[in-house]
N, C-alpha and C positions, 0 to 999 in steps of 0.2 A: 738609489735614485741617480737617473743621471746628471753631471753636471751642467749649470748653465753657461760655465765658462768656456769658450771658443779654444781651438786648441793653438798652443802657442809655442815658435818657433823660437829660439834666442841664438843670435849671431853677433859677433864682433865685425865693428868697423874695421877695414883694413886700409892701408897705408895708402897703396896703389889706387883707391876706390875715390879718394878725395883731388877736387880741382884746383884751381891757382886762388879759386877765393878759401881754401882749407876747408871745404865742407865737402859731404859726401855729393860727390858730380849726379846732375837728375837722371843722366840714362844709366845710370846704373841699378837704380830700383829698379827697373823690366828683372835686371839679376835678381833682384830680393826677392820679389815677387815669385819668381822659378822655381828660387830655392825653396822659399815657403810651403809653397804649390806643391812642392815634390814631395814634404815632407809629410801632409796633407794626404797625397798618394797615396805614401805609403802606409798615415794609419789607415786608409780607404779600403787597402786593396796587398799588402804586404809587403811591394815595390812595383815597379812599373813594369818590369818583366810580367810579375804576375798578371796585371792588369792586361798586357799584351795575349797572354796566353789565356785570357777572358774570353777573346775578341774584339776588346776595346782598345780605343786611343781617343785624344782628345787634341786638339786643334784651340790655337788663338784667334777669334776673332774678331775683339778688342778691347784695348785697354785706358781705362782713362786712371791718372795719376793728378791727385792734388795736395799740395806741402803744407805744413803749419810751421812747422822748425828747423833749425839745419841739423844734420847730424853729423860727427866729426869724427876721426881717424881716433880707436880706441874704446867710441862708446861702442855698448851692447844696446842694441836693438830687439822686440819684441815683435814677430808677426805671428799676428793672431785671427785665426779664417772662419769666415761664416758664410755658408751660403744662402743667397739674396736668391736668389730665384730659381726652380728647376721648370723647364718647358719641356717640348713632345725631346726635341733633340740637342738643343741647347742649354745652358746650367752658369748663371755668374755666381761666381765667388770675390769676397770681399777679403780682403788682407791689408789690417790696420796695422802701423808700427810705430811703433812707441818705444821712450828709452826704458830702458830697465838699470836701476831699481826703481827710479820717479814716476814713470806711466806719460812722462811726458807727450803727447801727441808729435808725430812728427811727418805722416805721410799717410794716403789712407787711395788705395789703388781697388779698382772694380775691372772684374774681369770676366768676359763671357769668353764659355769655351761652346765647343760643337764636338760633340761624340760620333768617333768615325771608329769605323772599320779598319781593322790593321792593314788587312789585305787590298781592299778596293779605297779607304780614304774616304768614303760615300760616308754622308749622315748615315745614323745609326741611331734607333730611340732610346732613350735611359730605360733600361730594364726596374722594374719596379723595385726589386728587392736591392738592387744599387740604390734610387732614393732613397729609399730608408735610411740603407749606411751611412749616406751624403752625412743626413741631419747629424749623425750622431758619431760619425768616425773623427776620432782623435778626442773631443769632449773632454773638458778637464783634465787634457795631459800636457806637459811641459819638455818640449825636446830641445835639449839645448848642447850648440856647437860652441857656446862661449868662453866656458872654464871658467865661470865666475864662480 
């Protein structure tokens, strides 16, 4: 069976990432977010070359971010994706992040993309058998850049 758990991404706070108040700076999750997203990708699709040599890409066109906690130089963070909506040509993706090991709530960012065309950039419909994947790529795995 598959899992019901979102697949999740784990990263260390870094040094440089944090502001004059000691917490992780807000434009920096747009980073989080990328990284997540990419990781995402790639249980999607193998890496994003691949995806490219699909005939796919995907475009931002927008993202809303809202905090619960701060996060600080050294914790590990958890982004964890699900996607909230697929349309004709458009697809949001949710990416929660939370501290690990506690699940602390710390950020939770919504993101619609638009499927283009490598070559022309033009909308491009989600191919069916890509939906499918969406629901179910990455599902109960843990990829983690932490070293914890």
């Amino acid at each position: 069976p598959m899992s019901d758990k979102p697949m999740e991404f784990r990263f260390r706070v870094r040094y440089a990432e944090c502001d004059a108040q000691q917490v992780v700076f807000n434009a920096r999750y747009a980073d989080y977010v990328d990284i997540t997203i990419n990781e995402y990708i790639r249980a999607l699709f193998g890496d994003y070359r691949d995806m490219l040599k699909q005939g796919m890409d995907m475009q931002v066109v927008s993202m809303t971010l809202n905090w619960s906690a701060p996060a600080h130089f050294d914790d590990v963070l958890c982004g964890r994706v699900t996607v909230k909506h697929l349309g004709n040509t458009s697809f949001t993706l949710e990416v929660q992040f939370v501290r690990y090991p506690d699940d602390t709530p710390i950020a939770r960012a919504e993101v619609v993309y638009v499927l283009v065309d490598p070559e022309t950039l033009g909308k491009k419909p989600i191919p069916d058998d890509l939906r499918d994947r969406m629901q179910t790529a990455g599902r109960g795995t843990v990829i983690s850049h932490a070293g914890e």
